[in-house]
N, C-alpha and C positions, 0 to 999 in steps of 0.2 A: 805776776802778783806785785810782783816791784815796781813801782814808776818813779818819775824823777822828781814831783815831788815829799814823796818819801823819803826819795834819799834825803832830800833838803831838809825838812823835817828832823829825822834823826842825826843830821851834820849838825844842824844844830843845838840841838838839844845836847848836842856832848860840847860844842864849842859854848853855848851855856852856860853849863856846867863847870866851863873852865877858865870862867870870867875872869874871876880875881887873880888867876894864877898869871904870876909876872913869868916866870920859867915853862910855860907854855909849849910843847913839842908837839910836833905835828904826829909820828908815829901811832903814840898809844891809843889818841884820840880818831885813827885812821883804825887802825886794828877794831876798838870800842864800838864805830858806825857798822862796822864790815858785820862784825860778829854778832851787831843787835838784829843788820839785814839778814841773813842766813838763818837768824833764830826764827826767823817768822816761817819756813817751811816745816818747824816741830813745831809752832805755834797752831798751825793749818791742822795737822796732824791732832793736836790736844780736841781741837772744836770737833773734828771728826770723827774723834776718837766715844765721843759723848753718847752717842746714835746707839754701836753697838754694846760698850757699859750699862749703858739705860734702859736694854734688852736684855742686859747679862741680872741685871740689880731687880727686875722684876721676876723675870724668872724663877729665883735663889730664894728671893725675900718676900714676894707678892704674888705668888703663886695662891688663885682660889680654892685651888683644891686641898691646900694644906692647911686650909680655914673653914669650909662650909662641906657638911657632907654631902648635899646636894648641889652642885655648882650651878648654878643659872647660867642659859644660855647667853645673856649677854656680860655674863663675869668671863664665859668661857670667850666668850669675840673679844672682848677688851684686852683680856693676858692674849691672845692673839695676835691683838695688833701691835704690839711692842717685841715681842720674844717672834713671831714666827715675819718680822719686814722683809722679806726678800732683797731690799735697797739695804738694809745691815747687815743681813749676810752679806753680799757682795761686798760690801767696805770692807771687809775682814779677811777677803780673798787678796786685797792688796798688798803687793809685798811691801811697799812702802810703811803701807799702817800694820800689817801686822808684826813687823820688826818693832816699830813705835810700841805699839801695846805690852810688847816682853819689856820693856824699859821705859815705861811712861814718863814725860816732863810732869806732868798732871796726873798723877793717879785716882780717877774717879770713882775705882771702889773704896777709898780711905775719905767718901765726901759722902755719905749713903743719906745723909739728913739733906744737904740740900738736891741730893737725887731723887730723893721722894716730894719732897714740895712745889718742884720743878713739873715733878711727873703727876700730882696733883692738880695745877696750874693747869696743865695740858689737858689734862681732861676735863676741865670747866670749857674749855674753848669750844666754837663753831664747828672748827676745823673738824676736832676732834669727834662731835657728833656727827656732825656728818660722813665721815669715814665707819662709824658703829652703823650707821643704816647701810653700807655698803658690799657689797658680794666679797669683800676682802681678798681682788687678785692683784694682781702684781702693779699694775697701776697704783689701785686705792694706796698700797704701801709706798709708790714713789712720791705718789701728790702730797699727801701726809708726811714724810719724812723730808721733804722738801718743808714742810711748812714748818713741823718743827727745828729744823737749823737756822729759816727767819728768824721764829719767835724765840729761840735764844738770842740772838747777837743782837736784836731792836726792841723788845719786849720785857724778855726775863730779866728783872733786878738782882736774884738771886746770882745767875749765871755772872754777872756785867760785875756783880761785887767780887764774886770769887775770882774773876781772870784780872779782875785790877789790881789784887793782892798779890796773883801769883806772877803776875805779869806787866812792869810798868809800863811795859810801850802798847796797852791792850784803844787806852784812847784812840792813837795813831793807825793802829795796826786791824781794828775791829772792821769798818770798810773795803779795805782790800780783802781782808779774810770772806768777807764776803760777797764779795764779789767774784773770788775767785769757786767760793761753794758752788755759786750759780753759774758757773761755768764745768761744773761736775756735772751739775744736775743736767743741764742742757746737754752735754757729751753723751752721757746716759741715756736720756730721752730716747738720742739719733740710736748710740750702739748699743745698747744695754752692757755697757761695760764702764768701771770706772775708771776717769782718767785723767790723773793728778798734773794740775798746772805747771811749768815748769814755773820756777821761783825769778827769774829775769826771763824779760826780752835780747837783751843782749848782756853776760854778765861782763864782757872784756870792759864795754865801756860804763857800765855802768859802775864798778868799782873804780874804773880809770876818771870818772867824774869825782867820787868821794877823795881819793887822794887828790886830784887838782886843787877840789874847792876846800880843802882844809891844808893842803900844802900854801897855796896863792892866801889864800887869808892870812895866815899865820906870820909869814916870810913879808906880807905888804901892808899887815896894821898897824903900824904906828905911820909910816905912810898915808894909809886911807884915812885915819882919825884924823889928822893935819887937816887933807883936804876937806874933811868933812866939818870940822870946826869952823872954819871958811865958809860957810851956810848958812852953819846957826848960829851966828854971832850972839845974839839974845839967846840963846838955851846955853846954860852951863852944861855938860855931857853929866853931869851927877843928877840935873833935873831930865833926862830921858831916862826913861824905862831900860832896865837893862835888855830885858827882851827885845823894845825896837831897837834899839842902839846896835847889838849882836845881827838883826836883822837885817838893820840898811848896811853894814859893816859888809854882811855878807850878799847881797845883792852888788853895793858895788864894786866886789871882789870880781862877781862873775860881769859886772859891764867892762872891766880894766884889765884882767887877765886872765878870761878865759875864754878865745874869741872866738869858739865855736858854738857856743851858746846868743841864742840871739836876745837883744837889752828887752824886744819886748817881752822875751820866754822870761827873762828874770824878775825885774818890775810886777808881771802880774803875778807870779808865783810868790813873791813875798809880801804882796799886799793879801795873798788869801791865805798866808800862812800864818800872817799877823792878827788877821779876822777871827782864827781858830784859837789863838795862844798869849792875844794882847786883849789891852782895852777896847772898849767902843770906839775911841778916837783915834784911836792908834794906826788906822788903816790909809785914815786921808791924812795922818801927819806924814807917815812915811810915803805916800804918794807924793806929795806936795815938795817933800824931800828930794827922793832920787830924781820926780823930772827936774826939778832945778839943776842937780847938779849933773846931771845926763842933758839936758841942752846944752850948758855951758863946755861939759867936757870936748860932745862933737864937735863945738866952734874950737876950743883950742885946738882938736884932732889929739884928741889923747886915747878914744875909743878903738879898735883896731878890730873888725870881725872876717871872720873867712868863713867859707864851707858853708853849714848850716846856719854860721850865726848872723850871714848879711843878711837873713830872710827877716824883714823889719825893721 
């Protein structure tokens, strides 16, 4: 679920965050990225948690039989295909989620208004009809249950408002989170059992990257600012954005001292970080940027890379 530039992403956002700060320490700001990265496995957990709530909230609340004395047969299919999905039961056999559900991040029985409007929404859709014309086996309930964990995380306004509230890194973190759902739902497909992504590919180095790249900045920025004022002789550093400013600071963190990273993994990774988080122009300034000072540096031989990071 982790990749590397996420990590980059959340390095920044706390080195950001800690612009102004002259007394600047590498630590808390190392701890702050680690503990926002680790959050996104109860993050995983809340999105997933929605499914079986959503089953639990209609059942309790929207049941037709505790409204209509003669229930229709498609009232009765409808509370069916929510309360009886066989893909929500299964999520709830997980020990993972169901440990999560005794102590929710997210308690989605204390959200019942926008549980209902959500669940409203859902049955206006295609999807949804489509599945009402259907023999309702075990299938029908993954194809549809699959569709609604789409149509929350790209769809639902309601959902996207309440996880930005609860959740400031939900911008960043919305895409992997789903990418990793569909990596549930494809697991299931093959075994019909659920089974939760691990949260890194590698965690040794991946944290062993977040302390580098915020050790190496920290410890070489008034260094790098030097070198870098030597560029932009015409831009005073108060007329840059502090966002690219923080950005190319930390790009050429990782071309000067971290030489397992290779200059072209960095350069591209911070011009589409910039894409996401800067101006319109901000992407070809700081391109325009770093190659300048990334040619000039290889001619002095200031750049130094081994291992993976000669590849480029």
């Amino acid at each position: 679920m982790i990749n590397r530039r996420l990590i980059r992403i959340k390095t920044f956002q706390s080195l950001f965050g800690a612009f102004d700060d002259d007394e600047i320490t590498a630590t808390p700001i190392q701890k702050s990225v680690k503990k926002s990265i680790r959050d996104m496995e109860q993050n995983l957990l809340t999105v997933l948690s929605f499914g079986p709530e959503l089953a639990h909230f209609i059942s309790t609340d929207h049941n037709p039989n505790d409204y209509k004395y003669n229930t229709s047969i498609e009232d009765a299919k409808s509370f069916r295909i929510f309360t009886e999905n066989s893909f929500f039961e299964t999520l709830t056999d997980d020990k993972k989620l169901s440990n999560y559900l005794s102590k929710p991040k997210l308690s989605w029985s204390q959200e019942k208004e926008i549980l209902f409007i959500i669940y409203k929404d859902i049955k206006k859709s295609e999807e949804y009809k489509q599945i009402l014309s259907s023999d309702l086996n075990s299938n029908d309930f993954f194809i549809f249950s699959r569709f609604i964990y789409k149509y929350l995380i790209l769809n639902s306004v309601e959902f996207e408002q309440l996880m930005e509230e609860k959740n400031i890194f939900w911008y960043d973190e919305k895409i992997p989170i789903l990418k990793s759902l569909e990596k549930i739902f494809d697991e299931y497909e093959k075994h019909q059992k659920v089974i939760l992504p691990n949260l890194f590919k590698n965690e040794k180095d991946d944290l062993k990257m977040v302390d580098d790249l915020i050790s190496s900045y920290i410890e070489n920025k008034e260094e790098i600012e030097k070198s870098l004022s030597k560029y932009t002789p015409d831009w005073d550093n108060d007329r840059i954005t502090k966002i690219d400013y923080t950005l190319i600071l930390m790009a050429l963190t990782e071309f000067k001292y971290m030489p397992h990273i290779p200059v072209k993994v960095s350069l591209n990774e911070y011009i589409e970080v910039a894409k996401m988080y800067s101006t319109p122009k901000s992407s070809k300034f700081i391109n325009g940027t770093l190659d300048k000072i990334l040619h000039d540096w290889k001619k002095q031989n200031l750049i130094h890379k081994k291992g993976r990071g000669l590849i480029g």
